[in-house]
Each structure stands twice: as C-alpha cells, then as structure tokens.
PDB file of N, H, CA, C and O in Angstrom:
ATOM      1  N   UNK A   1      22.116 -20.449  42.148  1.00  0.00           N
ATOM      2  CA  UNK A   1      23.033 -19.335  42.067  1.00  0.00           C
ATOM      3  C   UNK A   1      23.999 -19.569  40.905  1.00  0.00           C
ATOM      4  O   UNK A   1      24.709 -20.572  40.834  1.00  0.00           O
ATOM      5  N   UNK A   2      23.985 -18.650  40.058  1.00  0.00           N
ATOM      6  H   UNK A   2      23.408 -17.835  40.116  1.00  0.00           H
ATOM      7  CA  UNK A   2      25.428 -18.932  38.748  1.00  0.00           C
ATOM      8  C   UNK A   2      26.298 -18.260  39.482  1.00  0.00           C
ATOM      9  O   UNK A   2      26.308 -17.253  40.190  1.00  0.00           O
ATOM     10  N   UNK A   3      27.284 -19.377  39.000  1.00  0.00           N
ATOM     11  H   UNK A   3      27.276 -20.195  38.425  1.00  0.00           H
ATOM     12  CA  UNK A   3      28.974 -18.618  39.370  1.00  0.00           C
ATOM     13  C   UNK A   3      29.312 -17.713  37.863  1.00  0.00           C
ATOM     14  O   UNK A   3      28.785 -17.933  36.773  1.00  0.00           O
ATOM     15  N   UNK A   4      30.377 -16.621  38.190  1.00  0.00           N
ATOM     16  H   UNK A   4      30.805 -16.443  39.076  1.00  0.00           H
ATOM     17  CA  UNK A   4      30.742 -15.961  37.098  1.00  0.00           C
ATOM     18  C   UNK A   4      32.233 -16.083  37.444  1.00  0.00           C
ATOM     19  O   UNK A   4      32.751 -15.609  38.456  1.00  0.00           O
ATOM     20  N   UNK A   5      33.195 -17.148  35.961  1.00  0.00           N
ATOM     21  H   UNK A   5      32.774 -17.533  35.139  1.00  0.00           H
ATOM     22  CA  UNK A   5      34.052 -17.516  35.890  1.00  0.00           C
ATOM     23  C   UNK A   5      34.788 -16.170  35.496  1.00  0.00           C
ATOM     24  O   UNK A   5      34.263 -15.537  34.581  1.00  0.00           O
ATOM     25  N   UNK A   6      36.112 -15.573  36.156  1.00  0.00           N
ATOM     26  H   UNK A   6      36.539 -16.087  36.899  1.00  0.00           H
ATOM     27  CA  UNK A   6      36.720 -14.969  35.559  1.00  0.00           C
ATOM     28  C   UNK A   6      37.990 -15.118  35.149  1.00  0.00           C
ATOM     29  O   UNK A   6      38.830 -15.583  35.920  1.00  0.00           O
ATOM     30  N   UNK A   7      38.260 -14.797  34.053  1.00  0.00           N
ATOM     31  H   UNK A   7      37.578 -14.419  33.426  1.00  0.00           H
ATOM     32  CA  UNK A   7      39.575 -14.859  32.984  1.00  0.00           C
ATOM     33  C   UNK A   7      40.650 -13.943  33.271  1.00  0.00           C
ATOM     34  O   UNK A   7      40.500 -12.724  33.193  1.00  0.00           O
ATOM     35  N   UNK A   8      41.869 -14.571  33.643  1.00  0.00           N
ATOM     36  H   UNK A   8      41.990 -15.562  33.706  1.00  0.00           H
ATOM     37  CA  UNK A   8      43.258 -13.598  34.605  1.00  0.00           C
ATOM     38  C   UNK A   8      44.091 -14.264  33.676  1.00  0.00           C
ATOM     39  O   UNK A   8      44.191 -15.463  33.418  1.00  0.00           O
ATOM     40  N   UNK A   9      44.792 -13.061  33.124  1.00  0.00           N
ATOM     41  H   UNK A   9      44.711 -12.087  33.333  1.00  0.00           H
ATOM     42  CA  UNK A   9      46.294 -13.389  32.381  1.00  0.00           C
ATOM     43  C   UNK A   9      47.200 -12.779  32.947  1.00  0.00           C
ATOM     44  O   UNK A   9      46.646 -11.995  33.717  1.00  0.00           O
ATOM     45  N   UNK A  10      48.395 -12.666  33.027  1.00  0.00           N
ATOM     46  H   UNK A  10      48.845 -13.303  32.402  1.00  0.00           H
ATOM     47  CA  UNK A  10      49.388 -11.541  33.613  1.00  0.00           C
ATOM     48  C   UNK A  10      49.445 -10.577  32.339  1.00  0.00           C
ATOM     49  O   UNK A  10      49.520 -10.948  31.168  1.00  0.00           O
ATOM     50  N   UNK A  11      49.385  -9.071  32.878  1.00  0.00           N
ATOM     51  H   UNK A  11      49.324  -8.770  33.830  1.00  0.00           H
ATOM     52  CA  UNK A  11      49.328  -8.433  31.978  1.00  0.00           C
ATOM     53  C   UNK A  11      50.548  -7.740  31.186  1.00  0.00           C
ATOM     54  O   UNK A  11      51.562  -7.417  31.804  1.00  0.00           O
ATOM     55  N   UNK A  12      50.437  -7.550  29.985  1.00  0.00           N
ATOM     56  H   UNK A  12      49.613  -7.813  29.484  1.00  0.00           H
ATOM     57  CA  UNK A  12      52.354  -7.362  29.850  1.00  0.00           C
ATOM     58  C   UNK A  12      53.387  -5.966  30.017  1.00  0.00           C
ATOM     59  O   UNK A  12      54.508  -5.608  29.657  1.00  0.00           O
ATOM     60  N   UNK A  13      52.097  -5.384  30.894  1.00  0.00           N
ATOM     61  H   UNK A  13      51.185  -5.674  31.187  1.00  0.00           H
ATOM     62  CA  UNK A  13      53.318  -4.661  31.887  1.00  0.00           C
ATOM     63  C   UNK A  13      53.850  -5.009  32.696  1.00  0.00           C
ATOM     64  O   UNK A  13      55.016  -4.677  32.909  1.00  0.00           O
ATOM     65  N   UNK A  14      53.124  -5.869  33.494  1.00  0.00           N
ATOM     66  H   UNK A  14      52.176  -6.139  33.321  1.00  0.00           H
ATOM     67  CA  UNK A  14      53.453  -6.739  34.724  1.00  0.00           C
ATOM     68  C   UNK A  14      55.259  -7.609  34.256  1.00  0.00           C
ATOM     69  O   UNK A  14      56.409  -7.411  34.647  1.00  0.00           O
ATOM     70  N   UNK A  15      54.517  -8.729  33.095  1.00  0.00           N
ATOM     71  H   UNK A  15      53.582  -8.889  32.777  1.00  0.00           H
ATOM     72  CA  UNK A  15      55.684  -8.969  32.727  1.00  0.00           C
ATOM     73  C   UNK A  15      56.999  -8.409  32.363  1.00  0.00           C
ATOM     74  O   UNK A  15      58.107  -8.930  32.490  1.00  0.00           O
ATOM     75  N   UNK A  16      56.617  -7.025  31.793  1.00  0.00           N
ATOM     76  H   UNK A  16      55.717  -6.602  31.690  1.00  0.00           H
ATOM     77  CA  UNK A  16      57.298  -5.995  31.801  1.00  0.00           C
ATOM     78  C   UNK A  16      58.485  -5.981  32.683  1.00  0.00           C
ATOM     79  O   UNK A  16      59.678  -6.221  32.495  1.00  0.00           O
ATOM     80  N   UNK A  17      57.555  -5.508  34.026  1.00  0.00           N
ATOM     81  H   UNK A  17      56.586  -5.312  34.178  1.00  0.00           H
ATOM     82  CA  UNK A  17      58.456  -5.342  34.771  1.00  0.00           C
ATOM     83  C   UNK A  17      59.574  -6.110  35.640  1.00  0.00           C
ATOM     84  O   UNK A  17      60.634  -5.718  36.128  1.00  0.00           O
ATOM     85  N   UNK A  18      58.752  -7.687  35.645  1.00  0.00           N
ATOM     86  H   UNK A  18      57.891  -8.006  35.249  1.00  0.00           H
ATOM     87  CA  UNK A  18      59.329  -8.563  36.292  1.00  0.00           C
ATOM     88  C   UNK A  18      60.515  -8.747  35.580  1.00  0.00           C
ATOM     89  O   UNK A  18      61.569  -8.901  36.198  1.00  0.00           O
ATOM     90  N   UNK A  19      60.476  -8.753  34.145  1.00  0.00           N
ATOM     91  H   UNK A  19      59.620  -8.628  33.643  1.00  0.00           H
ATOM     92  CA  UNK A  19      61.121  -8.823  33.085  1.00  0.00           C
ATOM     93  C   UNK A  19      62.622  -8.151  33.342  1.00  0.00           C
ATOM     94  O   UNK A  19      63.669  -8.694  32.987  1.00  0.00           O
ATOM     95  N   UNK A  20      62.535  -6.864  34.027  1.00  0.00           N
ATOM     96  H   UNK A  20      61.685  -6.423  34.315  1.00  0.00           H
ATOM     97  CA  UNK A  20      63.593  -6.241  34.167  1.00  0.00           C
ATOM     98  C   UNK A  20      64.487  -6.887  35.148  1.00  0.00           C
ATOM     99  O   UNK A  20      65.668  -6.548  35.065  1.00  0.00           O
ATOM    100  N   UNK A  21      64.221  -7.623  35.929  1.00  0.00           N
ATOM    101  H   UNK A  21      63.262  -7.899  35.996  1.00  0.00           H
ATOM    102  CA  UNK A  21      64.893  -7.966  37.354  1.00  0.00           C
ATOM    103  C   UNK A  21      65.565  -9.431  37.229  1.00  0.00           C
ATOM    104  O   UNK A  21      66.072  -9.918  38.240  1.00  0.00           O
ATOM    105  N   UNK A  22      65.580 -10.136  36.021  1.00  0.00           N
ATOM    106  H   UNK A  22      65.169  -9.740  35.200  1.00  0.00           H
ATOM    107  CA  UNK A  22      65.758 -11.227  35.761  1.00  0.00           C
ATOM    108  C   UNK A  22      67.474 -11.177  35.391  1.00  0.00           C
ATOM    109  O   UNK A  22      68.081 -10.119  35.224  1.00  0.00           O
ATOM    110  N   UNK A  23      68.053 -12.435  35.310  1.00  0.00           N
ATOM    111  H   UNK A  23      67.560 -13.295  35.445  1.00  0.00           H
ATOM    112  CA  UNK A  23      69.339 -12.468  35.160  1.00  0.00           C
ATOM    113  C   UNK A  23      69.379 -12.349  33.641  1.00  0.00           C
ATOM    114  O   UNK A  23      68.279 -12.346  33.089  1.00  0.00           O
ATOM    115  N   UNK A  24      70.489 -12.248  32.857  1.00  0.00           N
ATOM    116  H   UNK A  24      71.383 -12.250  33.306  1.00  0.00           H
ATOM    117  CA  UNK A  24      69.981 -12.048  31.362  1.00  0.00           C
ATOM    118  C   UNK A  24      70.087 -13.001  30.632  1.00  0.00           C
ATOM    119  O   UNK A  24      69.837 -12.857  29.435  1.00  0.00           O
ATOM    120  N   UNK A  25      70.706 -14.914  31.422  1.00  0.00           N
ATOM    121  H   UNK A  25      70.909 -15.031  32.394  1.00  0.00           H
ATOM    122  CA  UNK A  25      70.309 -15.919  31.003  1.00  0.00           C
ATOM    123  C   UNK A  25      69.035 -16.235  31.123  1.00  0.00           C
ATOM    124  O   UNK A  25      68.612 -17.024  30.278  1.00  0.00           O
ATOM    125  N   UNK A  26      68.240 -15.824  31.986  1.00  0.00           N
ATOM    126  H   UNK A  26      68.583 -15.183  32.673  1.00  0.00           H
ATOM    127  CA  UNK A  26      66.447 -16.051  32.140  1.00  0.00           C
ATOM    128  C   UNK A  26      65.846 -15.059  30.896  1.00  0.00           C
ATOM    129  O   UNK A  26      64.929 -15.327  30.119  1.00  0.00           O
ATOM    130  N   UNK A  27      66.278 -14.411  30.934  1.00  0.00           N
ATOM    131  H   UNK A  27      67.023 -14.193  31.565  1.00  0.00           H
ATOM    132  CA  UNK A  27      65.306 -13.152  29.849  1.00  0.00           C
ATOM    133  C   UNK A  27      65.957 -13.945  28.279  1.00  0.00           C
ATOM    134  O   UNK A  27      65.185 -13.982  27.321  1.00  0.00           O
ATOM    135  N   UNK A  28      67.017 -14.389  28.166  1.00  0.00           N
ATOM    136  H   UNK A  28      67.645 -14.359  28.944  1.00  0.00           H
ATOM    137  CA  UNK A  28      67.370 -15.220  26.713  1.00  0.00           C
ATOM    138  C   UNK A  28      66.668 -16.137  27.085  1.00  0.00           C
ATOM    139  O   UNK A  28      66.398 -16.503  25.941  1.00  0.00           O
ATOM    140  N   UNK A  29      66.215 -16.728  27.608  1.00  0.00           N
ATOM    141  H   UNK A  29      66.434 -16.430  28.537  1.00  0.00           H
ATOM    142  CA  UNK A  29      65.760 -18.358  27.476  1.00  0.00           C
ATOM    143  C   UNK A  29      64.194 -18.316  27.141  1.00  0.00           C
ATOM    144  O   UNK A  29      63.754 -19.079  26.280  1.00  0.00           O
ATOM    145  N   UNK A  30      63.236 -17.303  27.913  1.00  0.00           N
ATOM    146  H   UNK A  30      63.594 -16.684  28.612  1.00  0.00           H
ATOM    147  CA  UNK A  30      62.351 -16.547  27.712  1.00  0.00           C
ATOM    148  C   UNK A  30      62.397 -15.891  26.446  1.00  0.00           C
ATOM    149  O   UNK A  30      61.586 -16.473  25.725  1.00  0.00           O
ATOM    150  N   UNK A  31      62.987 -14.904  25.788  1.00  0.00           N
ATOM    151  H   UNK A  31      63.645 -14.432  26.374  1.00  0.00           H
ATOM    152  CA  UNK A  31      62.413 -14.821  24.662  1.00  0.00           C
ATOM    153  C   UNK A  31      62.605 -15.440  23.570  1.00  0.00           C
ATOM    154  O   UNK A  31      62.039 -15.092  22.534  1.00  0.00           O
ATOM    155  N   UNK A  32      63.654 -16.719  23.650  1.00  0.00           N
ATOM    156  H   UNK A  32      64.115 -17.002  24.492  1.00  0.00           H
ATOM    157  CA  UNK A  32      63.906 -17.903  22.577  1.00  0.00           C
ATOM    158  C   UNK A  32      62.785 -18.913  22.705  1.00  0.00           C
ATOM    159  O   UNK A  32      62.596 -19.760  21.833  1.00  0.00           O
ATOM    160  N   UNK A  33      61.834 -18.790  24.106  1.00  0.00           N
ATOM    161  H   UNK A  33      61.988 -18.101  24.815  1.00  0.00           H
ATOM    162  CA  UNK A  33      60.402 -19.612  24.194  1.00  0.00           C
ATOM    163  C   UNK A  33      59.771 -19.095  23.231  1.00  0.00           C
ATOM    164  O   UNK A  33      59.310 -19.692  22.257  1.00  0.00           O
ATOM    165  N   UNK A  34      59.711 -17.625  23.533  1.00  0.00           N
ATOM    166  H   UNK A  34      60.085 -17.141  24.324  1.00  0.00           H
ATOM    167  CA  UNK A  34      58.303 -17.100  23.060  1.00  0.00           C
ATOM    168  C   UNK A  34      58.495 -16.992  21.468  1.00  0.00           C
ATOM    169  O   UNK A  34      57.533 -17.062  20.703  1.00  0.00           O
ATOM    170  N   UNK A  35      59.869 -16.810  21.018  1.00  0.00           N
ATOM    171  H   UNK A  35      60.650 -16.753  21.640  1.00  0.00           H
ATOM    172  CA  UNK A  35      59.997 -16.486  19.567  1.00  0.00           C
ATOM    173  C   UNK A  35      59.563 -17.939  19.159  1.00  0.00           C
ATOM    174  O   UNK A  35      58.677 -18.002  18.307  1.00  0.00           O
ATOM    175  N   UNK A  36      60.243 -19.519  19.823  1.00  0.00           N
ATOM    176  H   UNK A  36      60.963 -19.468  20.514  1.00  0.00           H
ATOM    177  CA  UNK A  36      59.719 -21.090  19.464  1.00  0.00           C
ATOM    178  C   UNK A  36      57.922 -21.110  19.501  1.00  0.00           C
ATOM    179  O   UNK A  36      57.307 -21.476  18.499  1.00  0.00           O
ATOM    180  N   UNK A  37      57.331 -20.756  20.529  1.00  0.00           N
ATOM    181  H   UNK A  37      57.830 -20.458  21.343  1.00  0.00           H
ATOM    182  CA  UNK A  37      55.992 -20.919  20.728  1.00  0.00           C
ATOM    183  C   UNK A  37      55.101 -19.863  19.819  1.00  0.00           C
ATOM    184  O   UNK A  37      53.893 -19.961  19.601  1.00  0.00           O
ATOM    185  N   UNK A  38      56.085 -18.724  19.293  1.00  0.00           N
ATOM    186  H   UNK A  38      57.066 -18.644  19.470  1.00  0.00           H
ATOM    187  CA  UNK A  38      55.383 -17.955  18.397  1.00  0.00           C
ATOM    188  C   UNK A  38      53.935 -17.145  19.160  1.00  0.00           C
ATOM    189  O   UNK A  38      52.873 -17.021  18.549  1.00  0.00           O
ATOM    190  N   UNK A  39      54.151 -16.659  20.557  1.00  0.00           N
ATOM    191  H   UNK A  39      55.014 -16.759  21.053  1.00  0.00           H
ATOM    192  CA  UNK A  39      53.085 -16.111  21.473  1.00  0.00           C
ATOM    193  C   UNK A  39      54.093 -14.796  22.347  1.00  0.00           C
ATOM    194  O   UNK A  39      55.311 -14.694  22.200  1.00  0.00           O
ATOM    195  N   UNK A  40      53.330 -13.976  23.153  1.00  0.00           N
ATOM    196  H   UNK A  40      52.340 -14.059  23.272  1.00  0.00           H
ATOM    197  CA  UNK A  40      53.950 -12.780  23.364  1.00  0.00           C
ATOM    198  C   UNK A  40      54.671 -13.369  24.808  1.00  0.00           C
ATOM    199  O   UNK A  40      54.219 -14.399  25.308  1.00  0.00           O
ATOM    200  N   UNK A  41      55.897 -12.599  25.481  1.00  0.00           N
ATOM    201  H   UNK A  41      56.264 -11.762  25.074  1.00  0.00           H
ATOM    202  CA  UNK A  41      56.586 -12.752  26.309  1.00  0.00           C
ATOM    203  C   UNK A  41      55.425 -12.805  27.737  1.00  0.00           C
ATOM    204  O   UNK A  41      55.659 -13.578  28.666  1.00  0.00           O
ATOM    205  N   UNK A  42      54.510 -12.127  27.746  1.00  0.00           N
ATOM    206  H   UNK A  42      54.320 -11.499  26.992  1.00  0.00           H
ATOM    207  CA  UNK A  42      54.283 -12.369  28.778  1.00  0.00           C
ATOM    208  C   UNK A  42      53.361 -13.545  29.001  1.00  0.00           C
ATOM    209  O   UNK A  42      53.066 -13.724  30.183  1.00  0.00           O
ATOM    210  N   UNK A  43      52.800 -14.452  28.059  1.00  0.00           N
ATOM    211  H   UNK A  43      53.040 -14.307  27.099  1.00  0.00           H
ATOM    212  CA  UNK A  43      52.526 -15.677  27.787  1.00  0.00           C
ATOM    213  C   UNK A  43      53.391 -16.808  28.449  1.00  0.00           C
ATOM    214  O   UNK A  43      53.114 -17.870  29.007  1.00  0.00           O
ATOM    215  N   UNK A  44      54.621 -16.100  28.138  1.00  0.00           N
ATOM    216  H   UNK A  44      54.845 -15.237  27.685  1.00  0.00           H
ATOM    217  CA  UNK A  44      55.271 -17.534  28.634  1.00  0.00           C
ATOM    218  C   UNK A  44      55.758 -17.332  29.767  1.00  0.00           C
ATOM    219  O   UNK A  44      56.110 -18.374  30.321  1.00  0.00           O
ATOM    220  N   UNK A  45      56.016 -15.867  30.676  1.00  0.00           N
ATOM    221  H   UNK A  45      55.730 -15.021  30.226  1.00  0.00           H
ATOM    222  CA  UNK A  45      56.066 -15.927  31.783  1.00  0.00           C
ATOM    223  C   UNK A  45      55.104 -16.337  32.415  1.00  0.00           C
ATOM    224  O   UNK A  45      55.467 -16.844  33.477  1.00  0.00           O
ATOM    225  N   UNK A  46      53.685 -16.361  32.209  1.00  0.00           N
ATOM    226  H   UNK A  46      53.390 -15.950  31.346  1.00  0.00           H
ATOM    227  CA  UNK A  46      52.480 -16.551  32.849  1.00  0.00           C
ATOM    228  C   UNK A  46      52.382 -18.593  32.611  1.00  0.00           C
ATOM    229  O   UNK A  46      51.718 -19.364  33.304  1.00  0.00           O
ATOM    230  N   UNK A  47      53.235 -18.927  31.489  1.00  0.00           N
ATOM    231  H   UNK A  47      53.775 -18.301  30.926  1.00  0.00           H
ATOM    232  CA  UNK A  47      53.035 -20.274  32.025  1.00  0.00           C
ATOM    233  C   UNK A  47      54.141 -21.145  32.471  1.00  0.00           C
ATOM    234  O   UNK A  47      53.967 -22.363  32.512  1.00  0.00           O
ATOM    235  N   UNK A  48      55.422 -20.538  32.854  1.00  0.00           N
ATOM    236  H   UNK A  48      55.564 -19.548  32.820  1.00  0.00           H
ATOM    237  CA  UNK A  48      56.340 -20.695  33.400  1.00  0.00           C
ATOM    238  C   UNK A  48      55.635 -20.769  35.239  1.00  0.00           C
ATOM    239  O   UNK A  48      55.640 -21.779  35.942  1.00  0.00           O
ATOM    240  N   UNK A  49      55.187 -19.632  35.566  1.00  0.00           N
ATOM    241  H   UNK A  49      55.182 -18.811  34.995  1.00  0.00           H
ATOM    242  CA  UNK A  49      54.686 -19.625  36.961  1.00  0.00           C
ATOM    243  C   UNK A  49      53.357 -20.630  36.873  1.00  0.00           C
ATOM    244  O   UNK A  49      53.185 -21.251  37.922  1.00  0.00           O
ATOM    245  N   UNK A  50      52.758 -20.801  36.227  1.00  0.00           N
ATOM    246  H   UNK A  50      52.897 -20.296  35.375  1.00  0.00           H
ATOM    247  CA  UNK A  50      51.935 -21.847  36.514  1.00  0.00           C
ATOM    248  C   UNK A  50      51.633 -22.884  36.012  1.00  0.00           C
ATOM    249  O   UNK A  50      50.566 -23.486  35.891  1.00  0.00           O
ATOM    250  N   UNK A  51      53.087 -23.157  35.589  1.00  0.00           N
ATOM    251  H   UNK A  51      53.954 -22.669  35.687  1.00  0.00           H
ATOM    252  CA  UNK A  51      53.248 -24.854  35.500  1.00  0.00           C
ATOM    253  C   UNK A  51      54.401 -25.183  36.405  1.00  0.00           C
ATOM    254  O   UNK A  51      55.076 -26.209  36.330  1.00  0.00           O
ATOM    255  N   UNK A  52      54.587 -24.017  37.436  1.00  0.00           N
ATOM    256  H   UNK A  52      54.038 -23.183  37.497  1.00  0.00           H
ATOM    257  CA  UNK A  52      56.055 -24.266  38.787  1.00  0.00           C
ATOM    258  C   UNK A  52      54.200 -24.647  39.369  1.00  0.00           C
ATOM    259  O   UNK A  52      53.865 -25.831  39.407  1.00  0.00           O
ATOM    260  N   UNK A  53      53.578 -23.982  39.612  1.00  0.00           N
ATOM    261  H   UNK A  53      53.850 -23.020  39.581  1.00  0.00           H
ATOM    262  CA  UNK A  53      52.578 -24.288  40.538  1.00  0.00           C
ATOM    263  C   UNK A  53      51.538 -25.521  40.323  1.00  0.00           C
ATOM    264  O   UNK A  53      51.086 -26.314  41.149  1.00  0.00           O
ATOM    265  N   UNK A  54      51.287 -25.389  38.733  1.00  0.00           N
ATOM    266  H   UNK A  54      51.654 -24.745  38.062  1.00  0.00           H
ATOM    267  CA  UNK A  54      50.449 -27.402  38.319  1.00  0.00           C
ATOM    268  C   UNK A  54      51.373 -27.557  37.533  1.00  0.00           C
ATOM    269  O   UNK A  54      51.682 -26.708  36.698  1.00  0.00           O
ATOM    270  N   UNK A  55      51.888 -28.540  37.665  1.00  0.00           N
ATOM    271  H   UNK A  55      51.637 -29.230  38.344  1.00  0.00           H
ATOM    272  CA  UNK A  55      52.978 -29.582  36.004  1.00  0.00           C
ATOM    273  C   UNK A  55      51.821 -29.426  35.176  1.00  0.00           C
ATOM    274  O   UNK A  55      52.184 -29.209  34.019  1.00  0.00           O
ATOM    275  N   UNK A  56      50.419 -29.452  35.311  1.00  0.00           N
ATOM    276  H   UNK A  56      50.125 -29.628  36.251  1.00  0.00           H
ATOM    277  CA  UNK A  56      49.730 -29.510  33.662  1.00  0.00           C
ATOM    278  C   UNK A  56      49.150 -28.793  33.075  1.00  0.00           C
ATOM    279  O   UNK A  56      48.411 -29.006  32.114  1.00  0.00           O
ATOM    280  N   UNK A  57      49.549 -27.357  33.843  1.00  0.00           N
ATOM    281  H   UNK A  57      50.149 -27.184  34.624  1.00  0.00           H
ATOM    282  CA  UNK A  57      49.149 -25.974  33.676  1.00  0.00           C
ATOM    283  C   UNK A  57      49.886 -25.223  32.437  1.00  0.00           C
ATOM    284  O   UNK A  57      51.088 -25.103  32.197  1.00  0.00           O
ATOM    285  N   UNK A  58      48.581 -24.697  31.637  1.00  0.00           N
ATOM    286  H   UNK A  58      47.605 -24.795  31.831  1.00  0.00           H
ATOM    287  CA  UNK A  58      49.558 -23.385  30.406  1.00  0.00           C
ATOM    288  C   UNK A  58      49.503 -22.181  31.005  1.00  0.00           C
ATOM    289  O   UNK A  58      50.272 -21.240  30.811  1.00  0.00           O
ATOM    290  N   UNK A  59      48.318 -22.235  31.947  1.00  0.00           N
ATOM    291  H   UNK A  59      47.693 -23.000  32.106  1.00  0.00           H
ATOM    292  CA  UNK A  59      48.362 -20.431  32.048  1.00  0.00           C
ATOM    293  C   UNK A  59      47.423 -20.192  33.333  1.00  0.00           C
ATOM    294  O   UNK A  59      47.094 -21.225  33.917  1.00  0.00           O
ATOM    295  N   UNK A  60      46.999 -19.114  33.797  1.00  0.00           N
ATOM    296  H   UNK A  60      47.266 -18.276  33.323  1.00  0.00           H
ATOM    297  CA  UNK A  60      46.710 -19.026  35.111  1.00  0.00           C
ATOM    298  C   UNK A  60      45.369 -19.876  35.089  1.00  0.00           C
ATOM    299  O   UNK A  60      44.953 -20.565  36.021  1.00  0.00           O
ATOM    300  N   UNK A  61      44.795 -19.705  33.898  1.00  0.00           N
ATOM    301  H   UNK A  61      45.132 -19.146  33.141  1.00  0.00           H
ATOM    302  CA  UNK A  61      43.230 -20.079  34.116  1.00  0.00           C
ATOM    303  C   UNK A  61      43.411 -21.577  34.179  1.00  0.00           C
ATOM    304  O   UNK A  61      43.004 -21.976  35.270  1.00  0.00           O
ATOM    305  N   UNK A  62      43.859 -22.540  33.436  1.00  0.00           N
ATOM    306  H   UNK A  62      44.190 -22.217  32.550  1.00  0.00           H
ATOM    307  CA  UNK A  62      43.968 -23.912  33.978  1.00  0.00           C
ATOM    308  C   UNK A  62      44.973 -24.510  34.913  1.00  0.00           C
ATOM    309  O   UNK A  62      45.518 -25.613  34.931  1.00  0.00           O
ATOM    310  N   UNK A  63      45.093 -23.013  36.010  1.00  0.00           N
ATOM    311  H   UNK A  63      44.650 -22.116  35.996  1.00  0.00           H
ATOM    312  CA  UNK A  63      45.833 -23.808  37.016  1.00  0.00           C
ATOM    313  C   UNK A  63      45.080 -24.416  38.048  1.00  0.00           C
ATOM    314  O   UNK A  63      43.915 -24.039  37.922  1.00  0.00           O
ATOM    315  N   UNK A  64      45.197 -25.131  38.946  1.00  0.00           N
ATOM    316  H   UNK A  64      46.143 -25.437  39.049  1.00  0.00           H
ATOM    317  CA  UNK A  64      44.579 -26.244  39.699  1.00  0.00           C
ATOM    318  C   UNK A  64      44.503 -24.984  41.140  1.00  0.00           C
ATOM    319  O   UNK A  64      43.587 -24.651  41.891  1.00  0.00           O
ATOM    320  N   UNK A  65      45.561 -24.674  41.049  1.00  0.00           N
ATOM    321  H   UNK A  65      46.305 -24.944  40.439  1.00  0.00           H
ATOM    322  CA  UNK A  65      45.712 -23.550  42.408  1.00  0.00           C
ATOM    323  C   UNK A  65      44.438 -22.816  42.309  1.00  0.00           C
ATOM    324  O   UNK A  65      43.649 -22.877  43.252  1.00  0.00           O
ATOM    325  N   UNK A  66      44.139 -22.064  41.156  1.00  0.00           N
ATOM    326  H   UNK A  66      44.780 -22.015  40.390  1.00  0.00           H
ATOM    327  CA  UNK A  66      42.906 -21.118  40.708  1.00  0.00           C
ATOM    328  C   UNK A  66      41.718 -21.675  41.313  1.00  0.00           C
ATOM    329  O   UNK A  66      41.012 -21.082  42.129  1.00  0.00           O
ATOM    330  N   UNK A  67      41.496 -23.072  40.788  1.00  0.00           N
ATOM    331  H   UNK A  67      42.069 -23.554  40.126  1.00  0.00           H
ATOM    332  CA  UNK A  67      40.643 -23.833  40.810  1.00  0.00           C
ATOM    333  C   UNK A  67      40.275 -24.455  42.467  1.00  0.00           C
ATOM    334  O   UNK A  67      39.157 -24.940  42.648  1.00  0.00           O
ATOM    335  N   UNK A  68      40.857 -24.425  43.142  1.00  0.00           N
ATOM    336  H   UNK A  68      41.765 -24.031  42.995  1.00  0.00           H
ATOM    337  CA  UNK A  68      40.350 -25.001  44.336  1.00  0.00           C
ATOM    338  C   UNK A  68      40.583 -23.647  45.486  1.00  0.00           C
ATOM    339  O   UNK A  68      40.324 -23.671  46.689  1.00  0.00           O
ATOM    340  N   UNK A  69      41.032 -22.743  44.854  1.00  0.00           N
ATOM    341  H   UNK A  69      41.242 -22.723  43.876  1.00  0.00           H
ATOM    342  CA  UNK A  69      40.841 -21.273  45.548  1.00  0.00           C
ATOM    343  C   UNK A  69      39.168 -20.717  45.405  1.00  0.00           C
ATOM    344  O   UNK A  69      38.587 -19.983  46.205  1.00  0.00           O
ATOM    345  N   UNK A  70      38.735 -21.181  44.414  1.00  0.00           N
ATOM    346  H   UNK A  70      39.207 -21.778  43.765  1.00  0.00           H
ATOM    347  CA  UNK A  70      37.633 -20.506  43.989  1.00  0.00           C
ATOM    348  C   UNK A  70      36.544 -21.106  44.448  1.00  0.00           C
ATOM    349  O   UNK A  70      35.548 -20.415  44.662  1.00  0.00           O
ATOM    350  N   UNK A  71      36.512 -22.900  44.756  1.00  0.00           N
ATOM    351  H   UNK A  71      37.321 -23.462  44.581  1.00  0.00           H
ATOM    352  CA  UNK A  71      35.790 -23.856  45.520  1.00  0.00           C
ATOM    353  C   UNK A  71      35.484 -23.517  46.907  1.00  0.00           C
ATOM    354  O   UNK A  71      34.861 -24.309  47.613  1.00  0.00           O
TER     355      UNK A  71
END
C-alpha cells in the first residue's frame, strides 16, 4: 500500500486573522521575525506554533506531532 504524504502550511488568511487578536507587542515581534528571516508572516506564525509543539520544528510538516498522528 503507498502512503500519500500531505503538505499543510497555515494559510495566510488564517494568519491573517489570528493576526488580528494578538497584543501589538506579539504582532511587532512577529513582523521584525519575518522582515529578519526575510519569509512571509504567516511562515513564522506557523513556526512559532510548531516549535511550542517540537523544539526542532520549522513548520507544520516537520513537526513530530504530524508525524506520529499519521502512524
């Protein structure tokens, strides 16, 4: 049987919106990441939450959580 791996980013409406609800020291600190890392805002929300969930996680797909959900 092949498995079919699928690829999940948060999408940047999503971030969008979460975006709005944040204090406006979180939303500065966030987009002084993303302007340092030179990648879009919702990049770094997506590896903010899943490196709270693996320390060696960038992004949903090499999170460990993903990974033994799918096992």
């Amino acid at each position: 049987m092949k498995s079919t791996v699928t690829i999940q980013h948060l999408p940047p409406e999503a971030a969008e919106q979460l975006f709005h609800y944040l204090p406006d020291y979180v939303k500065a600190a966030l987009r002084e990441k993303a302007a340092e890392l030179e990648c879009p805002l919702e990049a770094v929300v997506e590896m903010a939450l899943a490196s709270f969930l693996d320390q060696e996680a960038f992004s949903f797909e090499d999170c460990l959580v993903a990974q033994r959900q799918e096992a």
